[in-house]
N, C-alpha and C positions, 0 to 999 in steps of 0.2 A: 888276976882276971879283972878286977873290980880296976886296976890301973889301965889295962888295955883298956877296958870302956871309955873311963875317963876320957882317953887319947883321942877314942874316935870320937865320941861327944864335942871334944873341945874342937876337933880339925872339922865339925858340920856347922860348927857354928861361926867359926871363921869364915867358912866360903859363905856362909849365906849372907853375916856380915857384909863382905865382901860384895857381893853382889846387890844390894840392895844401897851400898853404896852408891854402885858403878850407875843401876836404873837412876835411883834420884837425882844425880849429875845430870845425866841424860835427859830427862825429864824437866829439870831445874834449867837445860841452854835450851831447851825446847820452846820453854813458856818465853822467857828471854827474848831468841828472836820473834816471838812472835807480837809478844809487847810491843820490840822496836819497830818492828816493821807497821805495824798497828797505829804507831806512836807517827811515822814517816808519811804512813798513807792520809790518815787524820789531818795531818796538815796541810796536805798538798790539798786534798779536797777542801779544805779551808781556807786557803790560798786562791782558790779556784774560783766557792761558790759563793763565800761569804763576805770577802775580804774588801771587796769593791764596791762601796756604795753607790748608789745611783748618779750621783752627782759626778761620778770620777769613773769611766770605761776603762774598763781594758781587753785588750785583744792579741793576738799571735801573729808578728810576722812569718813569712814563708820559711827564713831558716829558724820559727819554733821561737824566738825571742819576744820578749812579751814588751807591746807598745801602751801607754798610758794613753787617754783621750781627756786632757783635761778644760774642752771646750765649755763648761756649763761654767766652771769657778771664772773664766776665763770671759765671759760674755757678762756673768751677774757683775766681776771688778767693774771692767769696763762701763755698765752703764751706773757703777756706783759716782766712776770717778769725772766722768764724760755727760751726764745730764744733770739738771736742774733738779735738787731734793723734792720739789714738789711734781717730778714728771710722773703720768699715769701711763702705765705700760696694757697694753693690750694683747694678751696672747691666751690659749685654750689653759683651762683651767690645771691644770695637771702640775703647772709650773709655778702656780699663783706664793703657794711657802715659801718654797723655795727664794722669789725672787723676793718677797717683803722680808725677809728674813737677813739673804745675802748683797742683794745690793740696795736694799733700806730705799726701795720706791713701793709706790701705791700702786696697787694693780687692779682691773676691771674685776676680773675673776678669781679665787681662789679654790684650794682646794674643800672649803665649806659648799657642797652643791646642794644646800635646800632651796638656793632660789633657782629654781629650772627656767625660769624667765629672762632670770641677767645672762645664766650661761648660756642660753638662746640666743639672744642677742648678740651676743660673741659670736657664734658660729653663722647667725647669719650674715654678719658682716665680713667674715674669711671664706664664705660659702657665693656672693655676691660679689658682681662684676664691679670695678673699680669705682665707676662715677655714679652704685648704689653706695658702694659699703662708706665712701666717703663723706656723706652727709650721718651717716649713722658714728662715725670717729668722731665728727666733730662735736656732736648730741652729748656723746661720752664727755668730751673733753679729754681726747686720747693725744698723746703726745710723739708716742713710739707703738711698734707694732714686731714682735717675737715669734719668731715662727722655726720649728726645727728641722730639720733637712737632713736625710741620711744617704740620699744619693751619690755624694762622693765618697763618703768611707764605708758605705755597706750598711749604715746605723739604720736595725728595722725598725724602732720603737719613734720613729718623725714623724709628722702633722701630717702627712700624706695616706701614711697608712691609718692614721685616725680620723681623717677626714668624715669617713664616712659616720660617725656617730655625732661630728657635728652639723652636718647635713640632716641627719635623721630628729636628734633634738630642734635643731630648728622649725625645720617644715613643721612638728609637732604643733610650734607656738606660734608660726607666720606660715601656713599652708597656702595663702594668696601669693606669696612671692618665691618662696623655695619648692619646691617640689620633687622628691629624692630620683625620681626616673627620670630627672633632664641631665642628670651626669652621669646614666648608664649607657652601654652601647652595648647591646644584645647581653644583658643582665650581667654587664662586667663594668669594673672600673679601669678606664683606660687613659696611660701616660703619653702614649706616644701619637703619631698623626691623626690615627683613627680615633684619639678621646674625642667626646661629645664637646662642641662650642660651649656648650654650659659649665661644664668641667674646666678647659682649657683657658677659659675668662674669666676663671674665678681669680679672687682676691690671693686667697692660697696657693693655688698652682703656680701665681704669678709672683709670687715671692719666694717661695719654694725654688723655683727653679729663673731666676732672675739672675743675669749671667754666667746660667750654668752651660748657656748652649757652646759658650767658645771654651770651654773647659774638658780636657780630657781626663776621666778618672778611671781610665784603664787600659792597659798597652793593650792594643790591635782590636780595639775599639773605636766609635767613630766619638767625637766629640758631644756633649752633651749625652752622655750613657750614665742613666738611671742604676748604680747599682743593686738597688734594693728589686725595684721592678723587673729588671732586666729590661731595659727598652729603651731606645733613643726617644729623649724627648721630641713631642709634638710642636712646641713653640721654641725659637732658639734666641730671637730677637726682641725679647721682650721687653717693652717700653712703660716705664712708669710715668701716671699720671700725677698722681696725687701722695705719693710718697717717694723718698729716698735713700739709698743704701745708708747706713750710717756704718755698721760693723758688721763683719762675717768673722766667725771664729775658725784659727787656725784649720781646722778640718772641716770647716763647714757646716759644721752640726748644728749651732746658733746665728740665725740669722736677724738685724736688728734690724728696722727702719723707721726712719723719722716721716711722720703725715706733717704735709705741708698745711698750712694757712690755706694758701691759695693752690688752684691749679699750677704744675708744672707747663711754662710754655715758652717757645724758642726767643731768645736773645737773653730770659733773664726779667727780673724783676724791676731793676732797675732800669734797664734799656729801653722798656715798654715806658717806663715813667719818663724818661727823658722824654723818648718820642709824642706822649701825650701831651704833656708842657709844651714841644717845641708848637703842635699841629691848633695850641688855645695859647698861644701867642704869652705862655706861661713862664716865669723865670726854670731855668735849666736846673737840673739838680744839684739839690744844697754841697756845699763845701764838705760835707761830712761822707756824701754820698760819691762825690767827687774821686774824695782817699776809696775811697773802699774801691772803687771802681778802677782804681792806678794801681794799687796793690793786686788785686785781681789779675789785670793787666800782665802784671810784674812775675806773678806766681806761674801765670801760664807761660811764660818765655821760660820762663826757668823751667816748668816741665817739659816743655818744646825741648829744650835742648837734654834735658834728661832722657826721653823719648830716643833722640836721634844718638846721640852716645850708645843708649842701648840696641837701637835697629843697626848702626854698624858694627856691633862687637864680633871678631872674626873669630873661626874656632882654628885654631892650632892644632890642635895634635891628640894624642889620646896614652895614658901613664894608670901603671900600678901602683906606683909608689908615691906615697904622700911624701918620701925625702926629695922629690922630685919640685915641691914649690919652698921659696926661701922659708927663713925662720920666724919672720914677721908673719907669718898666717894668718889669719881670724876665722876660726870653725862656725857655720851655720849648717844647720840643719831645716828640720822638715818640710814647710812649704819649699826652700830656698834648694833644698836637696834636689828636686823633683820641678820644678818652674823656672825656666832661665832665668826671663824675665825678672822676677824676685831676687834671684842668686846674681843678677845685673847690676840691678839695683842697688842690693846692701854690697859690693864692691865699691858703685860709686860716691855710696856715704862716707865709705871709710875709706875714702881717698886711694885704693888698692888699683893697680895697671891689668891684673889677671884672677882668673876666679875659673873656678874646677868645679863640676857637678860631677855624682854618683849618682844616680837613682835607682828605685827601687818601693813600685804602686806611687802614690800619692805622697809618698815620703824621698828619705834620701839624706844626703850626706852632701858638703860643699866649705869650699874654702874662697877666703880673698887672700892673695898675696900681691908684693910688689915685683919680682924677680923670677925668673926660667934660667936653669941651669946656665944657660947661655942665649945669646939673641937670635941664634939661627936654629936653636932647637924646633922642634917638628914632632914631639911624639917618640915613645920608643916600646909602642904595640901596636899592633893594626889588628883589631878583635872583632869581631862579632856585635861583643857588649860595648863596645865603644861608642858604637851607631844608633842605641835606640833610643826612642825619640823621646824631647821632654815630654810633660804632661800639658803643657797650655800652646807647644808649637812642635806640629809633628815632623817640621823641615829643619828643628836643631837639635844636634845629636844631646843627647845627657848622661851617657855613658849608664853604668850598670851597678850595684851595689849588693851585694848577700847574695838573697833569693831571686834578685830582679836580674841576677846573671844567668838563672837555669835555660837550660837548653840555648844557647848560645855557644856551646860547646868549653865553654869558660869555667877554669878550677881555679881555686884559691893559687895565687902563683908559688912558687917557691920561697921563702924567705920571709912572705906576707903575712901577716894577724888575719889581715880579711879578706873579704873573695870581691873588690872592687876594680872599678873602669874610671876613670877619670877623664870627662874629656872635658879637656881647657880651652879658655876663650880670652881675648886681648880685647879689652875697651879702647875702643877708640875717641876720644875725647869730641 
């Protein structure tokens, strides 16, 4: 009897064994995947939120691919490498570390705001119409002037949507000359026709949006579209007096401009001095002024015909396939993807006969090559995404790239990596 027991004793303790096995197995790929998955999520949202400093954007193309912006690194090299170590830049405080730090110049403003007075002074002078804020740049001894711009790539965080706090500090400290209700229009702030003269004249708006008006930054929109605001600009043609473009960064996001000495005025600095010399019976300008004025000269004929090479480049045809241009290629991308003009251009540097756009927004894909399958080729698709139009000329086709092919009725082809339009164009010399 006492052996039967035993028996069943031993076989209760086996299953339970058993079974508390099988749970803690169970239990043990339970926690598992939830660690890893835990472990996968953690990242991404790290990836996501943390990953990107300020200084360096990023965003999502349409097919979900993730685009870098690295206009800020991008604008600070540039005036590291391109101004004089002592030049004083002038732009809204925000930006002030950043640039003494990255491109190692002195700035009006930084991020220390205890003096409410100099950051006033800042903003009255980007809040103020040209031939005020110009006498206040020169006060400074301002050299350049940085202002940021999100209207082509969607960037909300630009001077425009901050505008208003540096209107508001202003008026605070110069209430005789700013007054924050002259750039409202029925208690709003407005980009487009309807903005207020006061708004529209400022220093700001007009460097802001300073040949943006011939610029398109979004298919089946009109030129000069605000995309932050949503709204065609009010000004398209606007005219600097008193300053000059010097750099626009790849996206637009950084804009630089150099404050003149003098007023900007027609023929040139130079031309005006000739002319006063000739009219006080004055010797002509010096030998030095001479060269500079023949070189000048020189520079424009050669863009003259840069100009004209690009105004007749014909468009041929329209291709899937990148096997489609010779093997000499030279790949360019973003502006060049997306702007003829640009993708014209860097072909006629590199000495290339043909050059091929993809676009896709503001961006895009492009090649220079020397060679077409053959001299009488023509194209070998007639699409939809073939046709749509660059972003700086809405009468030249710039074919189609990823996402910038949807609804065009266009799938990635057979055989192809990617869902692209090609449409090619012949320089004409």
């Amino acid at each position: 009897m006492k052996k039967k027991g035993n028996d069943k004793s031993s076989i209760v303790e086996t299953v339970t064994t058993q079974v508390s096995k099988s749970i803690s197995l169970a239990v043990l790929c339970l926690m598992s995947s939830l660690l890893f998955f835990y472990t996968i999520h953690s990242t991404y949202v790290s990836s996501e939120a943390y990953s990107s400093p300020s200084v360096v954007l990023a965003s999502r193309r349409y097919d979900g691919s993730r685009v870098i912006y690295d206009d800020f690194r991008e604008a600070y090299f540039w005036l590291r490498q391109n101004t004089p170590e002592n030049a004083k830049i002038l732009s809204w405080w925000d930006y002030g570390y950043q640039m003494s730090s990255m491109a190692n110049r002195t700035v009006i403003v930084d991020n220390n705001t205890w003096n409410n007075t100099h950051i006033a002074t800042v903003g009255r002078a980007l809040a103020s119409p040209e031939h005020r804020a110009f006498p206040i740049m020169r006060s400074l001894d301002v050299d350049y002037v940085l202002v940021l711009f999100g209207g082509m790539m969607g960037y909300q965080s630009d001077d425009i949507n901050k505008f208003l706090w540096m209107v508001r500090i202003a008026s605070g400290v110069y209430p005789d000359e700013i007054q924050e209700q002259n750039y409202f229009v029925n208690g709003h702030y407005r980009m487009d026709k309807g903005g207020s003269p006061t708004m529209l004249n400022s220093v700001m708006y007009k460097l802001s949006y300073f040949g943006f008006g011939e610029a398109q930054s979004e298919y089946n929109k009109p030129t000069g579209w605000d995309r932050v605001r949503n709204v065609e600009v009010g000004r398209k043609n606007i005219v600097l007096e008193h300053m000059d473009e010097a750099f626009t960064s790849e996206h637009w996001i950084v804009r630089i401009y150099k404050v003149r000495k003098q007023p900007n005025r027609p023929g040139g600095r130079l031309e005006l001095r000739k002319e006063r010399n000739k009219k006080a019976n004055k010797p002509q300008a010096s030998a030095k002024e001479e060269t500079v004025l023949s070189e000048a000269s020189k520079a424009e004929d050669i863009q003259k015909k840069i100009d004209n090479a690009i105004s007749q480049s014909t468009y041929i045809g329209c291709t899937i396939s990148e096997g489609t241009f010779s093997d000499d290629k030279e790949y360019g991308g973003g502006a060049a993807g997306a702007q003829f003009r640009i993708a014209a251009q860097e072909a006629l540097s590199k000495g290339k006969k043909y050059f091929a756009i993809a676009r896709v927004g503001s961006d895009g894909h492009s090649f220079s090559f020397q060679r077409l399958p053959s001299d009488d080729w023509k194209g070998d698709i007639d699409s939809a995404g073939c046709t749509r139009p660059c972003q700086d000329d809405d009468k030249r086709n710039c074919g189609c790239a990823d996402g910038g092919c949807t609804g065009a009725g266009d799938n990635t082809p057979i055989g192809e990596t990617h869902n692209r339009r090609w449409a090619v164009y012949k320089i004409t010399p």
